[in-house]
C-alpha positions as CSV (number, residue, x, y, z in Angstrom):
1,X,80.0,107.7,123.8
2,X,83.1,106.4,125.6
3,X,84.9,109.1,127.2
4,X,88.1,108.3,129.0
5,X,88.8,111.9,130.2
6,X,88.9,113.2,134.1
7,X,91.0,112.7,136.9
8,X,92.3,109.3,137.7
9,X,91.4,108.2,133.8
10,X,94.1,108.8,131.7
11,X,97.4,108.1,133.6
12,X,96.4,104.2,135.3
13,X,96.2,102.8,132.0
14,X,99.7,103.8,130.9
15,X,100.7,102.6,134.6
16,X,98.3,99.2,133.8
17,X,100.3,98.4,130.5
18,X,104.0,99.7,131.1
19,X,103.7,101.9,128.9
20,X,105.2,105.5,129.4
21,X,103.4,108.6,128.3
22,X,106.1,111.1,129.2
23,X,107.3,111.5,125.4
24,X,103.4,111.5,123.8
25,X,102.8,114.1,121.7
26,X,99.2,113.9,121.4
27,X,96.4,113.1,124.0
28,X,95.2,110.0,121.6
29,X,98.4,108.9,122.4
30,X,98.0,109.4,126.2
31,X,94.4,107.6,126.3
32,X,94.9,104.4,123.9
33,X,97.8,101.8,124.5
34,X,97.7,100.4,120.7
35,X,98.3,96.7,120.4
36,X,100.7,94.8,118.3
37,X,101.3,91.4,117.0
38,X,97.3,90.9,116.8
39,X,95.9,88.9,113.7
40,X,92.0,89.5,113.1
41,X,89.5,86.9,111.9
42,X,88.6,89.0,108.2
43,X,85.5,88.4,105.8
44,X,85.4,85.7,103.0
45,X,82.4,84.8,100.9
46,X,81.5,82.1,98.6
47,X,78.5,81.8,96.0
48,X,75.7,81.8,98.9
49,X,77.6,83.2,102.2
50,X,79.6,85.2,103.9
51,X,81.6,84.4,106.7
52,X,84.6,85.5,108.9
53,X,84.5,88.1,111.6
54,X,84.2,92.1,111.1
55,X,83.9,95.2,113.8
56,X,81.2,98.3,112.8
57,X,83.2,101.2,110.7
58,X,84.1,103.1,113.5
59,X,85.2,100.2,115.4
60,X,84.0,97.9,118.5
61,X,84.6,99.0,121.8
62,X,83.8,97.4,125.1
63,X,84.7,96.5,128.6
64,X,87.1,93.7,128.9
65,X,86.8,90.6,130.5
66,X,88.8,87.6,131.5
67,X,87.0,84.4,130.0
68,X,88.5,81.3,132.7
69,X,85.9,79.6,134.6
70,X,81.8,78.7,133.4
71,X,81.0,81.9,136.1
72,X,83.6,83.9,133.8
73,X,80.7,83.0,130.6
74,X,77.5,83.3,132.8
75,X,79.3,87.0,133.9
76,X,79.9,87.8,130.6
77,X,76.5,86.5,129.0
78,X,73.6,87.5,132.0
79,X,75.0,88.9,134.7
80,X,77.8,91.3,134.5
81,X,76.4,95.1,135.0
82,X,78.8,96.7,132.9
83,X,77.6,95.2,128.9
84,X,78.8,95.3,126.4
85,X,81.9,93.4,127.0
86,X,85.1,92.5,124.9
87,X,85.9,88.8,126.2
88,X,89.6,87.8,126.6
89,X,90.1,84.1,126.5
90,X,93.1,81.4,126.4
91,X,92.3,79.3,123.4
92,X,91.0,76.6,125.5
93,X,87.7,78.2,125.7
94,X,87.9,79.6,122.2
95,X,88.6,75.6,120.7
96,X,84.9,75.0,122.4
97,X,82.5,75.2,119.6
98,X,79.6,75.6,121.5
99,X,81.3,78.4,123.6
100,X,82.1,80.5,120.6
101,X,78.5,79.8,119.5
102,X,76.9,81.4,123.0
103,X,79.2,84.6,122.5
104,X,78.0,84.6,118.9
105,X,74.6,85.1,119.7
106,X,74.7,86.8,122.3
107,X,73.9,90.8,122.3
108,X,76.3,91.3,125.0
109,X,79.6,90.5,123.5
110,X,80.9,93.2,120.8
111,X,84.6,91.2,120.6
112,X,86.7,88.3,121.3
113,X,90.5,88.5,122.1
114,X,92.2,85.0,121.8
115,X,95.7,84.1,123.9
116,X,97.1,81.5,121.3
117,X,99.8,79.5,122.3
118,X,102.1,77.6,120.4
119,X,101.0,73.9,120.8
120,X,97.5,72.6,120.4
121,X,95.2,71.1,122.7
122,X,96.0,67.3,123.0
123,X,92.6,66.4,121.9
124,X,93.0,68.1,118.7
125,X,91.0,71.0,117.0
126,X,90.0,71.9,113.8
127,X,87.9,75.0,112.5
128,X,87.4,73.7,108.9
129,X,84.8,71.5,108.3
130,X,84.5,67.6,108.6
131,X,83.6,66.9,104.8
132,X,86.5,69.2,103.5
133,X,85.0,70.4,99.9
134,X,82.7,67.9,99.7
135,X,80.4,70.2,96.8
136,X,83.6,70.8,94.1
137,X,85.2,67.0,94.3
138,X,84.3,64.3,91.8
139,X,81.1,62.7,93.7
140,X,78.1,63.5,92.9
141,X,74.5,62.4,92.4
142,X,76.2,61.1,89.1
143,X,79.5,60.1,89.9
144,X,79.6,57.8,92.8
145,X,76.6,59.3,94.7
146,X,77.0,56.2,97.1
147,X,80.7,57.9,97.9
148,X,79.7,61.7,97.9
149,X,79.6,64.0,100.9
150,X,81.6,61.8,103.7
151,X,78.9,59.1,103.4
152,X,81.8,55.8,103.8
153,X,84.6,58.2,105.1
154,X,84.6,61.3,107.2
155,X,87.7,62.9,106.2
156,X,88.6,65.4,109.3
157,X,86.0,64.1,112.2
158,X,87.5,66.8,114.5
159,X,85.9,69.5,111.9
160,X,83.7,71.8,113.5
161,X,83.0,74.0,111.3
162,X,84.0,77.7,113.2
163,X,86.0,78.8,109.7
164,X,82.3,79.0,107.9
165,X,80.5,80.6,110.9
166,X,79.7,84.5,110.4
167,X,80.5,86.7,113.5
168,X,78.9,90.4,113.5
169,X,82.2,91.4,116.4
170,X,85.7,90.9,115.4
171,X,88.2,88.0,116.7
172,X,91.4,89.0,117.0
173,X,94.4,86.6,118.0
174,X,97.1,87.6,120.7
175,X,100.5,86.1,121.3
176,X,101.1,84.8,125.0
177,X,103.7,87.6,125.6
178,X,104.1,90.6,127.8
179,X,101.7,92.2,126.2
180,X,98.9,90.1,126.9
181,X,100.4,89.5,130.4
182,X,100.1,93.6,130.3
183,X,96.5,93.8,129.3
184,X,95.9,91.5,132.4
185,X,97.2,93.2,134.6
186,X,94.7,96.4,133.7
187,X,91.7,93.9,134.1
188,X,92.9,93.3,137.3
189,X,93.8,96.5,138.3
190,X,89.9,98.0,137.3
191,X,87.8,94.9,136.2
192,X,87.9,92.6,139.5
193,X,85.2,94.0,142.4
194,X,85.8,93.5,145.8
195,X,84.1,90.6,147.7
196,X,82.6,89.7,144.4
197,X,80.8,92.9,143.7
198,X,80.7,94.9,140.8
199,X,84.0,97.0,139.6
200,X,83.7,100.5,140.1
201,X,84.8,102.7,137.2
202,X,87.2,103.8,135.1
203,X,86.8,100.3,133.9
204,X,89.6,98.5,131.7
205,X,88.4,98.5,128.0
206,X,89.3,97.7,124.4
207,X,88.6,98.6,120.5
208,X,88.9,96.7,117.8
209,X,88.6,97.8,114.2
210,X,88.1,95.6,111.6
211,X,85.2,96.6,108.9
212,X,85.1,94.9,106.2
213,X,83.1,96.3,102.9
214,X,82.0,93.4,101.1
215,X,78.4,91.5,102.4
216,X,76.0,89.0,101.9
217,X,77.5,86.5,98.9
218,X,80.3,86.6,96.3
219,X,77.7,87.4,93.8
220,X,76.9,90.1,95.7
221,X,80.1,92.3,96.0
222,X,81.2,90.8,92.3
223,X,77.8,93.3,91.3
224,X,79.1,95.9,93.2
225,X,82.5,95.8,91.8
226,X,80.9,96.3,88.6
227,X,78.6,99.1,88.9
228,X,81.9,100.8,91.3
229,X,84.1,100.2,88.2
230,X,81.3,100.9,85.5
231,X,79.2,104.3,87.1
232,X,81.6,105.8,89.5
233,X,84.0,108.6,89.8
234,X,86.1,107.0,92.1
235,X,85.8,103.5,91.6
236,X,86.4,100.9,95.2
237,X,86.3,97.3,94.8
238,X,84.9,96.1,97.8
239,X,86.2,92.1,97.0
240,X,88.6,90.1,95.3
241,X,88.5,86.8,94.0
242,X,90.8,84.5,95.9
243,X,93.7,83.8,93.6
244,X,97.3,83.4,93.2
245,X,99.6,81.2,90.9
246,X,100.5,77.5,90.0
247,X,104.1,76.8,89.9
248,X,104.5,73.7,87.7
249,X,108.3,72.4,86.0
250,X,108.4,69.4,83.7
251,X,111.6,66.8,83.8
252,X,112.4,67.1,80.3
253,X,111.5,70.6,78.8
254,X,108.4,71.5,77.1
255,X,107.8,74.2,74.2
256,X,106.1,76.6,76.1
257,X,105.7,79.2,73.3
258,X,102.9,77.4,72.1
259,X,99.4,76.3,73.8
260,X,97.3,73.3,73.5
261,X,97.9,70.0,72.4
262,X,102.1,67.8,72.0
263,X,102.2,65.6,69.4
264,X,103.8,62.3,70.8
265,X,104.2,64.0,74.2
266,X,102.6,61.3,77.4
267,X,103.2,63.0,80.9
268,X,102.5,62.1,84.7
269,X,101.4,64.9,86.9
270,X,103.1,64.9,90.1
271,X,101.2,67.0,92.1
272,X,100.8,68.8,95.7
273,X,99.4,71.5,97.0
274,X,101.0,74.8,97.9
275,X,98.3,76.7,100.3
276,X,96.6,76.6,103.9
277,X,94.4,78.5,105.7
278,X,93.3,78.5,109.8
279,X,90.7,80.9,111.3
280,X,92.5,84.0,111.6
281,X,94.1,86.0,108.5
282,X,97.1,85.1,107.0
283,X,98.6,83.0,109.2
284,X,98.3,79.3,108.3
285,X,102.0,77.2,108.4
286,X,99.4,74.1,107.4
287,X,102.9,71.9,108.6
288,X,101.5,68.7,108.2
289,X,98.5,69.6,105.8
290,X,100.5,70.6,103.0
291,X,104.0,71.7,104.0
292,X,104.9,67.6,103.8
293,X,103.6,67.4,100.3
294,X,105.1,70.0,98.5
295,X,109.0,69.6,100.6
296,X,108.2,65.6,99.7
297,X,107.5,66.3,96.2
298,X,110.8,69.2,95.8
299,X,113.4,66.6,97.3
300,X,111.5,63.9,94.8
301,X,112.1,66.0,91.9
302,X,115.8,66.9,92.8
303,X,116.8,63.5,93.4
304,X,115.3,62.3,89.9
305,X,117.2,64.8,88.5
306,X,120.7,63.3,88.1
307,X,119.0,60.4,87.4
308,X,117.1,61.3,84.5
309,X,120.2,62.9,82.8
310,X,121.9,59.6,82.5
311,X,118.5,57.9,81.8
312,X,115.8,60.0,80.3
313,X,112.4,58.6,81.1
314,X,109.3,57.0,78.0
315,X,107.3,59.8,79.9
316,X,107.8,63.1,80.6
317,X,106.7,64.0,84.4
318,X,105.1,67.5,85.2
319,X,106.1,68.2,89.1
320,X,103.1,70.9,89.5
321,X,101.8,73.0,92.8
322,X,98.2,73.8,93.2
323,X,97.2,77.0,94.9
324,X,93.8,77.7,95.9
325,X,93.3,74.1,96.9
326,X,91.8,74.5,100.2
327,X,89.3,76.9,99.2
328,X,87.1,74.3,96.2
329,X,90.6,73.3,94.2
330,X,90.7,76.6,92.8
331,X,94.4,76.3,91.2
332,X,93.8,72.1,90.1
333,X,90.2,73.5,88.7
334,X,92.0,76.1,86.6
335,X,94.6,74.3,85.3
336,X,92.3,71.7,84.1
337,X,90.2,74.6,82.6
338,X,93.1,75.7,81.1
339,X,93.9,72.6,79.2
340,X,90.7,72.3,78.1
341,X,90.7,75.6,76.7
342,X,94.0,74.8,74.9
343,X,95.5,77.8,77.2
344,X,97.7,75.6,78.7
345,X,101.3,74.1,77.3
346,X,99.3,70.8,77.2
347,X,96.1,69.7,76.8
348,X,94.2,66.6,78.4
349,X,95.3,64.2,75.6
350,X,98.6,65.1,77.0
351,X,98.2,63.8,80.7
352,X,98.5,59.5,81.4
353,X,98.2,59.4,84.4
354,X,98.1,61.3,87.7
355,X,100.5,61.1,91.3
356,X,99.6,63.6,94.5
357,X,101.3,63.7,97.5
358,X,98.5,64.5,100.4
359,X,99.6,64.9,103.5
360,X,102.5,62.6,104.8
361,X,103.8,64.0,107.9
362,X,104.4,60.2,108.8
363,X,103.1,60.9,112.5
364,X,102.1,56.6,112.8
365,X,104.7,54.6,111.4
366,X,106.6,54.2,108.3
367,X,103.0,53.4,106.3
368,X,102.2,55.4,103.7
369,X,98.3,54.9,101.8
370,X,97.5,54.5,98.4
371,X,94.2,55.7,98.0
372,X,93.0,55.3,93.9
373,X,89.2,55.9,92.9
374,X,87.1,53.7,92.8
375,X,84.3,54.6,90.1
376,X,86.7,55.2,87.4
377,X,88.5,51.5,88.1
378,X,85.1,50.2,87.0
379,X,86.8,50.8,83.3
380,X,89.1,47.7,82.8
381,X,91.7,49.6,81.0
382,X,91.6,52.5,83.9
383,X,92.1,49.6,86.3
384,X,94.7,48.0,84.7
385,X,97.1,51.3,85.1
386,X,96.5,52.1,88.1
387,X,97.8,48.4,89.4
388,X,100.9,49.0,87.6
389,X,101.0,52.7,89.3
390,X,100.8,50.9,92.2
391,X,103.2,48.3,91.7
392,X,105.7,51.3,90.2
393,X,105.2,53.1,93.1
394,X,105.8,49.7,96.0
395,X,109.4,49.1,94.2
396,X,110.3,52.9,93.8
397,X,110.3,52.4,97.8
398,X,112.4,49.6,98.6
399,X,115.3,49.6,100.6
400,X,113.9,53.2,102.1
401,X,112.2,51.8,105.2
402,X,108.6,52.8,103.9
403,X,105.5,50.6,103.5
404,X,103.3,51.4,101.0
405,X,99.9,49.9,100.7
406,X,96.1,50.3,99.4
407,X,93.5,50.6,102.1
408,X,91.7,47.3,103.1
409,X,88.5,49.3,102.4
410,X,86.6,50.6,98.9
411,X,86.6,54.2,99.7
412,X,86.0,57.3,97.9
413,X,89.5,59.7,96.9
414,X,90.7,62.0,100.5
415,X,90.3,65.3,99.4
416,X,92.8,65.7,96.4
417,X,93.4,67.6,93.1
418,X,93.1,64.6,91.3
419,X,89.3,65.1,91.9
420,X,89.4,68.2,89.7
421,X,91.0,65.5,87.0
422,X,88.4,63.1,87.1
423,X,85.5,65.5,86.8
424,X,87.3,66.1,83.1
425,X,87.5,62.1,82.0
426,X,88.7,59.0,83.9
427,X,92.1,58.9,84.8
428,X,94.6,56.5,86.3
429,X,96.1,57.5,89.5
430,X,97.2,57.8,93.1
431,X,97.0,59.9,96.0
432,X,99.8,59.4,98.9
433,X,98.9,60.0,102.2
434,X,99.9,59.1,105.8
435,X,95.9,58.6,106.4
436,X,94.3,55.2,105.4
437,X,90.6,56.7,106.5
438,X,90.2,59.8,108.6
439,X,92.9,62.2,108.9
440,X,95.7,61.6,111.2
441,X,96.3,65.5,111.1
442,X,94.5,66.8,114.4
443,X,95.0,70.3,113.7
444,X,94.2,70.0,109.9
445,X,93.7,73.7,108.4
446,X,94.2,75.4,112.0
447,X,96.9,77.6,113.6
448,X,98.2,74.9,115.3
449,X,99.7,73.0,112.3
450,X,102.8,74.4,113.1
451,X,106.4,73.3,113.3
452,X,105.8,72.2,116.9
453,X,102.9,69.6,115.8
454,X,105.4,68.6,113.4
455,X,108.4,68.2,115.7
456,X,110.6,71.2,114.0
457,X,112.6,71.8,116.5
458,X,116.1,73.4,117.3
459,X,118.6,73.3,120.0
460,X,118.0,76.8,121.9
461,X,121.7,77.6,121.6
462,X,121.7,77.5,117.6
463,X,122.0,80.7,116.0
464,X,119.6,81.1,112.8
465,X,122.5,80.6,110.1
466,X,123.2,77.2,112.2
467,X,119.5,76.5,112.5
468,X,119.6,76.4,108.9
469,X,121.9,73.6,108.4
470,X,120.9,71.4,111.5
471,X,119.2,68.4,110.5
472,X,115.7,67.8,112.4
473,X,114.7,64.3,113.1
474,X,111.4,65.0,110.7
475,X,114.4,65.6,107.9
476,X,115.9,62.1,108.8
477,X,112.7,60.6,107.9
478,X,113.3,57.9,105.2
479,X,110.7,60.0,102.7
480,X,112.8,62.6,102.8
481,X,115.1,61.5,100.7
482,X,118.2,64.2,101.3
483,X,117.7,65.4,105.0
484,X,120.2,68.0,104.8
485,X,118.3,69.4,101.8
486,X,114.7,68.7,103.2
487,X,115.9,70.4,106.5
488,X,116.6,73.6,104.6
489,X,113.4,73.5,103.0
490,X,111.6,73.1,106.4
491,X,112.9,75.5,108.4
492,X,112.1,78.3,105.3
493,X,108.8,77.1,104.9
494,X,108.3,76.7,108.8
495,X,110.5,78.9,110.4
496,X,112.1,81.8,109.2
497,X,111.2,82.7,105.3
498,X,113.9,85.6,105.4
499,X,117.1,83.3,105.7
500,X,120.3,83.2,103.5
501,X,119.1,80.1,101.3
502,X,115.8,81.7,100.0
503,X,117.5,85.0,100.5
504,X,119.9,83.5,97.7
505,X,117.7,83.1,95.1
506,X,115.4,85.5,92.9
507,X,112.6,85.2,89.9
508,X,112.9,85.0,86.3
509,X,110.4,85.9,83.1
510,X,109.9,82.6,81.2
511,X,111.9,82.8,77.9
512,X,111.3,79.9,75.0
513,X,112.3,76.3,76.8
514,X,113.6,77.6,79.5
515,X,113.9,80.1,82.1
516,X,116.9,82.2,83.3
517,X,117.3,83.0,86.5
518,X,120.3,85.1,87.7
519,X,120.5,84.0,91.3
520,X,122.8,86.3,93.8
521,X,124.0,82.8,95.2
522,X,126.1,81.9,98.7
523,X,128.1,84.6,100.4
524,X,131.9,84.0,99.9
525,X,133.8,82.7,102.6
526,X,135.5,85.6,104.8
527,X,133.5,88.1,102.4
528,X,130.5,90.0,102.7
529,X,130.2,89.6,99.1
530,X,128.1,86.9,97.3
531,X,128.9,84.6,94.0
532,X,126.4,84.9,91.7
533,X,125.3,82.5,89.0
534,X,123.2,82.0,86.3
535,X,120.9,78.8,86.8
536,X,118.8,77.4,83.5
537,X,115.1,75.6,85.0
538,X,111.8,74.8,83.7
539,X,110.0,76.0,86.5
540,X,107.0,78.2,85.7
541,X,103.8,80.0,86.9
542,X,100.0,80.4,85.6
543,X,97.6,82.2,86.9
544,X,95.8,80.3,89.8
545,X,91.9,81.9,90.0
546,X,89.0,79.9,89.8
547,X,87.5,79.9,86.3
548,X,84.2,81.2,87.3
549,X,85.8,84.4,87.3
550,X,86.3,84.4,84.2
551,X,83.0,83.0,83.4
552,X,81.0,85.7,85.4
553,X,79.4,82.6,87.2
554,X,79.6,84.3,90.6
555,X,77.2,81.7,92.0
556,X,78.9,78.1,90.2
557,X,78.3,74.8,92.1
558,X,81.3,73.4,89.5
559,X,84.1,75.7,90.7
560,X,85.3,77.9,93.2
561,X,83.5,81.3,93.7
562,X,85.7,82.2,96.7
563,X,86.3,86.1,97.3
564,X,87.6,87.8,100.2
565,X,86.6,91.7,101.5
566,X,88.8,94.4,101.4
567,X,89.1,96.9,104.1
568,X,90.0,100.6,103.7
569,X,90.9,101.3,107.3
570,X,94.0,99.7,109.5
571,X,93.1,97.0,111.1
572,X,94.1,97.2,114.9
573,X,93.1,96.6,118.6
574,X,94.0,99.4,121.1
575,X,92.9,99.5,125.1
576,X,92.1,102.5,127.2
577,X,90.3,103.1,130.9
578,X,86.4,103.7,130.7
579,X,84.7,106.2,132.9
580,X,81.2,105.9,134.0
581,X,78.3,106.6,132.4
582,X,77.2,109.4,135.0
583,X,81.0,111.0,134.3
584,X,80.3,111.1,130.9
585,X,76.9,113.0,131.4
586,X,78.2,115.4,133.9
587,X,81.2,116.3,131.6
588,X,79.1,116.6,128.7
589,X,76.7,118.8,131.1
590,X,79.6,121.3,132.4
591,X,80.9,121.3,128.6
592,X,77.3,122.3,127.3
593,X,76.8,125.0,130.5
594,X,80.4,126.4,129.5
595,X,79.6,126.7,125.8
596,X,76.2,128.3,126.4
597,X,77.9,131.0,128.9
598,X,80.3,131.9,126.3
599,X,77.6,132.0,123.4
600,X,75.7,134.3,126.1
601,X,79.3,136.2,127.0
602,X,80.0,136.5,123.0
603,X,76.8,138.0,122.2
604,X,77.0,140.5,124.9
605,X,80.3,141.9,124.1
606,X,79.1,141.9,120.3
607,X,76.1,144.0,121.2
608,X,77.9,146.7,123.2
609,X,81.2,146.8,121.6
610,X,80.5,150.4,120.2
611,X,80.4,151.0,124.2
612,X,83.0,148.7,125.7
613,X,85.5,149.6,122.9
614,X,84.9,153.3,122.0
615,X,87.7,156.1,122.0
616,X,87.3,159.6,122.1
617,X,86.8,161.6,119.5
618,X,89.7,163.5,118.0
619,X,89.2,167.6,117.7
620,X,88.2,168.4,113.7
621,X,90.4,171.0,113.8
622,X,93.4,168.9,114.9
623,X,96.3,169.1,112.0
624,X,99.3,166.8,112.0
């Protein structure tokens, strides 16, 4: 029991944090600063695990400590007399695997508070793993078991693997602001002893809550869900599956009123990914990991547009956006389903061939890889289109400054949608990526694949609106193809989502061939009013969830089982000042002593309340 009552307890922490008490209208409010702008590390599980981070349900408390020097982890680990303690860090120490793994099993540490800053370390970090979903690609024991699992090319070397680790404590993230600098100065003020020794109490301390209701596996919760919706009055899903929605738009339009299989219909997937992920919740700008692909394939698909209206091409081509990808190619995975199924607009007869842009943030040179599979070029015919993809693709790119060639090695597909593809049937086709082996990317799926890493940057005098329109140097790139459209496009996707570009535009239901949308459009000049437009598109959505789903097959090694926990509390970190165990027994003693004297008081004055309380007795004969 944590009691931050007595004298000298309540008003130093408002003092600590700059926070004034004088208009709080309840005493939770005078004893707990709350926290903002703090992201928490949640629970996800797959088929077999669960990982992530969660506090117990009535929240982790403990006294904090600042994490800077190897006597700051021995402190915090063996020798500090005041356990357990909540561990404030700079991400230096938290991009240390083996430091988070000493905290993680340690009995001492009930929470971890990260300072993130904006740039990553030089020596790059990642938290995902260095085989990125080596168990849902194409190689297998029966598909290239020679390439399977990293064996010729490790993918993301700087993959440590922190995402999949399961913490018991909650890890929240703090910006570097005056908050943290706040929460600092309490430590200071009642954390640091004198000459080395020991602090005295009240002691600086924190709570986090975080609980999370799902455990153990995916297959787990999924049962729970089902006996919660099937025998309960008040059904709670503890998890969902991990999910969202393809956004896919052919060149010329299709019919998509009707499912399955076009007659006399040959198209090329062009195809990226739209999602990310780092180690805390919701908060992944994947910049280089994905935000390249899918800006590189939107400016590719609006500059073949004029120039497929005065020249239509033999094949259709459907630009298409994966969701899910990072997490076992959940959107790629359905969408193959799909056709397979004949729930799609087309079916796998449909599809020639296949084009993916990977991650081309450029960041060596103007090269740009070609990486094709190799087991499926065993087939002569397979081979033979993917040399003319290739040689398609080297004279697409002339006279834009960009080199396009195949590695100088036989190596197995980066991880790629395409993957999903070729566990249906061989097909022809390319992934593009600035990588010929291991990642360039030294911040793949981690919070520092930000606009920084990718040089995003403004003048600071730029207002927003002018932000908007500046063109970056990453926009000048010659991939880009229109720099002042690609510029838009990164600074929504990078920057600032709520701008007057995306602001402009709104969503349509899909209607026959096309799709309507009525978009509110630019302001007018001089005008706070706006010219509206209708605008006709082929753009369109499917459902994005991993087919296992679907299948009940909570525990699939063929496709995605990801799910994440729900939570029925806020999540949210608040600090307060600690007394001393000795002040929480004596207060709890005088508050025991006081409510036994007034249980003995009470019962006295109820047993001679006909005494204490008695009046005298009127005369009988009295009339009124």
């Amino acid at each position: 029991l944590l009691t931050p009552g007595s004298s000298g307890v309540i008003s130093p922490v408002s003092q600590s944090v700059g926070t004034r008490c004088a208009g709080c209208n309840s005493v939770e409010q005078k004893i707990y600063v709350d926290l903002n702008n703090t992201i928490p590390c949640v629970r996800l599980l797959n088929g077999t695990h669960q990982m992530g981070c969660q506090s117990s349900i009535s929240g982790n408390t403990g006294v904090l400590h600042v994490l800077e020097t190897e006597a700051d982890l021995d402190w915090v680990l063996k020798s500090g007399p005041h356990p357990p303690y909540m561990v404030l860090m700079d991400a230096s120490y938290f991009n240390r695997y083996t430091v988070m793994m000493q905290l993680k099993n340690s009995t001492r540490v009930t929470g971890v508070a990260v300072v993130i800053p904006s740039t990553g370390p030089p020596q790059g970090f990642s938290p995902h793993n260095k085989c990125p979903n080596q168990h849902t690609g194409v190689y297998s024991d029966s598909y290239g078991p020679g390439l399977a699992d990293c064996n010729v090319t490790v993918w993301n070397p700087l993959g440590n693997g922190l995402s999949f680790e399961d913490f018991k404590f909650p890890i929240f993230s703090l910006k570097d602001d005056n908050q943290t600098e706040a929460i600092r100065k309490c430590i200071s003020d009642h954390n640091v002893g004198n000459n080395g020794s020991a602090p005295a109490y009240p002691l600086c301390a924190m709570q986090m809550f975080s609980h999370m209701h799902a455990v153990t596996s995916t297959a787990t919760c999924m049962r729970r869900n089902y006996i919660q919706e099937h025998y309960s009055l008040n059904p709670e899903s503890v998890c969902d599956p991990l999910g969202d929605f393809n956004v896919w738009a052919p060149l010329l339009p299709l019919n998509v009123t009707s499912k399955g299989h076009k007659a006399n219909e040959s198209v090329v997937i062009a195809a990226t990914r739209l999602d990310g992920r780092s180690f805390f919740w919701d908060v992944a700008t994947a910049a280089e990991g994905t935000v390249t692909g899918f800006v590189t394939l939107l400016a590719a698909a609006h500059a073949l547009r004029s120039v497929t209206e005065q020249a239509p091409p033999s094949r259709n081509i459907l630009f298409t956006f994966f969701q899910g990808e990072t997490f076992d190619y959940i959107g790629s995975s359905r969408m193959v389903y799909d056709m397979e199924k004949k729930k799609f607009v087309i079916d796998l007869d449909n599809v020639h061939s296949v084009l993916e842009i990977g991650q081309v943030g450029l960041r060596e040179g103007t090269n740009l890889w070609m990486h094709t599979d190799p087991v499926s070029r065993t087939n002569a015919s397979v081979d033979e289109q993917v040399r003319n993809l290739v040689a398609n693709l080297k004279d697409s790119v002339t006279g834009l400054g960009i080199n396009l060639a195949e590695p100088t090695v036989s190596q197995p597909l980066p991880p790629s949608s395409f993957q999903r593809f070729l566990r249906a049937r061989p097909f022809p086709g390319v992934v593009l990526a600035d990588h010929q082996s291991s990642f360039v990317n030294k911040y793949y799926e981690s919070i520092y694949d930000n606009a920084a890493y990718l040089n995003v940057t403004y003048p600071s005098d730029l207002s927003p609106e002018e932000q908007l329109e500046y063109i970056t140097d990453t926009a000048k790139q010659p991939f880009s193809f229109s720099g002042f459209q690609v510029t838009q496009m990164l600074y929504g996707f990078l920057i600032r989502t709520n701008n007057s570009w995306f602001r402009s535009m709104i969503s349509a239901e899909d209607v026959g061939l096309y799709s309507y949308l009525w978009v509110r459009g630019p302001q007018s000049a001089n005008s706070t009013n706006r010219d509206p437009y209708c605008v006709r598109s082929t753009v369109r959505s499917t459902l994005a969830i991993s087919p296992a789903f679907e299948l009940r097959e909570y525990e699939s090694k063929v496709y995605s089982t990801w799910t994440e926990s729900r939570w029925k509390s806020s999540i949210k970190a608040r600090i307060f000042l600690v007394a001393s165990k000795e002040l929480e027994m004596l207060t709890l003693g005088v508050g025991i002593a006081v409510l036994l004297v007034s249980l003995l008081v009470t019962y006295f004055i109820s047993s001679k309340a006909e005494l204490l309380f008695s009046s005298t007795r009127e005369p009988s004969g009295t009339t009124y």
